[in-house]
N, C-alpha and C positions, 0 to 999 in steps of 0.2 A: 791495459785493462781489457777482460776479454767482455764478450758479447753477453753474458751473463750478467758481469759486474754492470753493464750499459745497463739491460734491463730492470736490473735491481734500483739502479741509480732514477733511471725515465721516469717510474711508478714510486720512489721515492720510500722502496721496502727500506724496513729498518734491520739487521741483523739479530736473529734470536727468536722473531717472531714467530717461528716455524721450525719442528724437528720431525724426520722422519719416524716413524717407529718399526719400518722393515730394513736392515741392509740390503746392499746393492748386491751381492753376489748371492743372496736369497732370492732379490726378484727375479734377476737373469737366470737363474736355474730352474728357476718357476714359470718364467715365457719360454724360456730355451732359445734364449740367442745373448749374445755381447750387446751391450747398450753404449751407444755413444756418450763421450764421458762428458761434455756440455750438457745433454739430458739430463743425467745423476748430478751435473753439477745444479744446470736451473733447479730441479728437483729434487736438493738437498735444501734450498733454501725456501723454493715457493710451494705453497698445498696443491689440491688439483682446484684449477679456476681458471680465470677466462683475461686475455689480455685484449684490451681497448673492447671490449665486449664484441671482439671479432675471430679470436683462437680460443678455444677449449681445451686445455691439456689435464688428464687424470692423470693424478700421480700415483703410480703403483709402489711406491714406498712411504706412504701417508702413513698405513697401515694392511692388516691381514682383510679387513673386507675390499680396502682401493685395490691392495692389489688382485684379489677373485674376481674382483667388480672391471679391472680392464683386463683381465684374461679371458674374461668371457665377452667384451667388448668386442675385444680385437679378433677374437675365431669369429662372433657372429658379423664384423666388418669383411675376414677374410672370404666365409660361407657366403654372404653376400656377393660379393666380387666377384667370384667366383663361378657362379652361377650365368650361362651363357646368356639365358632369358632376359636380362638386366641391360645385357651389354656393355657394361663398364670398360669391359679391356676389350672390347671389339675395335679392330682396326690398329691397334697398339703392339706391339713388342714385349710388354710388359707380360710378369710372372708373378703369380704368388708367392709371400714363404709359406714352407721352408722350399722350394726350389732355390736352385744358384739365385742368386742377383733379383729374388723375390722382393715385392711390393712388403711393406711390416705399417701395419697404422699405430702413427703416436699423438693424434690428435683431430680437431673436428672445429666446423665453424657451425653459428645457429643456425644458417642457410641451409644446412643438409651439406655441406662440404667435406673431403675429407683430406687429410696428411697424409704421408705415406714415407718409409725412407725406401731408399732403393739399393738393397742390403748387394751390389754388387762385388761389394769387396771383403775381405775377410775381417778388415779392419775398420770397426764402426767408424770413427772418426773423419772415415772420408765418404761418408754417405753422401751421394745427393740427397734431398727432396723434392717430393711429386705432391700436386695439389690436383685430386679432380672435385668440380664445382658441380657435378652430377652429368654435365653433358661434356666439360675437355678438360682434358691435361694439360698444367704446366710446370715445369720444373725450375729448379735452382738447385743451384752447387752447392748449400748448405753454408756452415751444419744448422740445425735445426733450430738455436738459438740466433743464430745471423735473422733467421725468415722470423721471428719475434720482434726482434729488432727492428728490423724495418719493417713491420708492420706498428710499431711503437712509434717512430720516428716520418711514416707517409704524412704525406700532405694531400697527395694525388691517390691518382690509380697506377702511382711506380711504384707495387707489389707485388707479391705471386697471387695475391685474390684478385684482381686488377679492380679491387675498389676505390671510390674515394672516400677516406677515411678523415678528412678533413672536418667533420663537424663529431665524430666521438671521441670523448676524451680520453685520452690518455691515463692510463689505469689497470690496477688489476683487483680482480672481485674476482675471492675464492673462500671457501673454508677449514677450519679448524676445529675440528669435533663439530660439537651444533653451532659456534662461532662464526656469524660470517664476518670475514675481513678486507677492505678496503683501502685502496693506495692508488693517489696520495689519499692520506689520511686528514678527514678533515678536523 
């Protein structure tokens, strides 16, 4: 069972409730990079929407406005960054894409938090992940679905948010055209 099928199972999605209406090698040609195949997989089955009401991921194969809508997300996440004034990568190693081994955002918490892969290898799939919390970084070995997962499955503050997640429930709330949709479903 991979980390996706965990996810799907935790939130208690049903299969079919969701199709994309972008292919995946449309979007990747549209951001200009390879996408790690856990991503295309969680987001082939879930919309863009929020797990435990503590990750936000858009899905850029919902459709042709999701995907405008995090393409211009993710420059104004990289412009931000970017920007020395901010200080976000002050004191860090860290690069933007498209540099080698760039920072790439594929999601957000409602704290102002943000995701990041850390596109060091040519081969999505062995991405790590970075989480800055607006003041530090911390990372995990991925992939991107694992860092769902256990933040599906915390009880504590053994996350990469280092929250305690032990009083929100377990869930995902996202939508479907003007549908919003909820899992578990009551």
């Amino acid at each position: 069972m991979t980390y996706v099928d965990e996810v799907a199972r935790l939130v208690g999605w049903r299969p079919g409730d969701f199709r994309p209406e972008v292919d995946w090698a449309a979007v990747e040609r549209d951001l200009g990079l390879r996408l790690p195949a856990d991503y295309k997989e969680l987001l082939t089955r879930f919309p863009s929407g929020a797990y435990r009401a503590s990750i936000e991921v858009e899905n850029p194969a919902q459709g042709a406005d999701e995907l405008a809508g995090v393409k211009r997300h993710n420059q104004e996440f990289l412009e931000i960054f970017a920007d020395p004034d901010t200080g976000y990568l002050s004191g860090t190693s860290y690069v933007l894409f498209p540099e080698p081994g760039g920072l790439y955002p594929w999601g957000s918490t409602d704290s102002g938090g943000t995701f990041w892969w850390i596109t060091g290898s040519a081969d999505p799939d062995t991405w790590r992940v970075a989480y800055n919390d607006r003041d530090n970084w911390h990372e995990h070995a991925g992939p991107m679905s694992k860092v769902i997962h256990e933040i599906l499955v915390s009880t504590g503050e053994d996350n990469i948010l280092r929250w305690d997640l032990s009083a929100k429930p377990v869930e995902f709330t996202g939508f479907v055209g003007s549908r919003m949709v909820s899992y578990p479903a009551s």
